[in-house]
C-alpha positions, 0 to 999 in steps of 0.5 A: 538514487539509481538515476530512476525519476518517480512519476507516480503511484496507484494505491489500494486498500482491501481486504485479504486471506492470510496465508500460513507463512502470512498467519504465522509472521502476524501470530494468528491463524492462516485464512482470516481476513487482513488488511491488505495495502498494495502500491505499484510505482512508475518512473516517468516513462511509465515502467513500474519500478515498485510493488509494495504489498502490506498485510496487516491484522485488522485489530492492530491498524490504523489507518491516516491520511493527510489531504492537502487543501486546494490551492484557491490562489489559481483558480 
């Protein structure tokens, strides 16, 4: 879409204050600690192409991953 090849991503997980506008969106108070998740995405020049950042209520996340097995036929 929009002729952009992705190449790759960086992604991080932390912690965060909620600001007001944040604390008011999740019904709780402003300057308690989240979950922050941030992703900056590039296309195959290396030029960032997106930027996510998520704040989520700690009591309400769950976090999975799927971690794929090693390849043993190449090695």
């Amino acid at each position: 879409m929009y002729g952009v090849r992705l190449s790759d991503a960086e992604e991080g997980i932390g912690t965060a204050l909620a600001n007001p506008c944040e604390a008011e969106l999740l019904s709780t108070v402003a300057c308690l600690p989240m979950m922050q998740l941030s992703r900056r995405s590039h296309d195959t020049d290396g030029r960032p192409v997106g930027w996510i950042r998520s704040v989520h209520h700690g009591s309400r996340h769950k976090f999975a991953a799927t971690l794929p097995t090693a390849d043993r036929s190449s090695g």
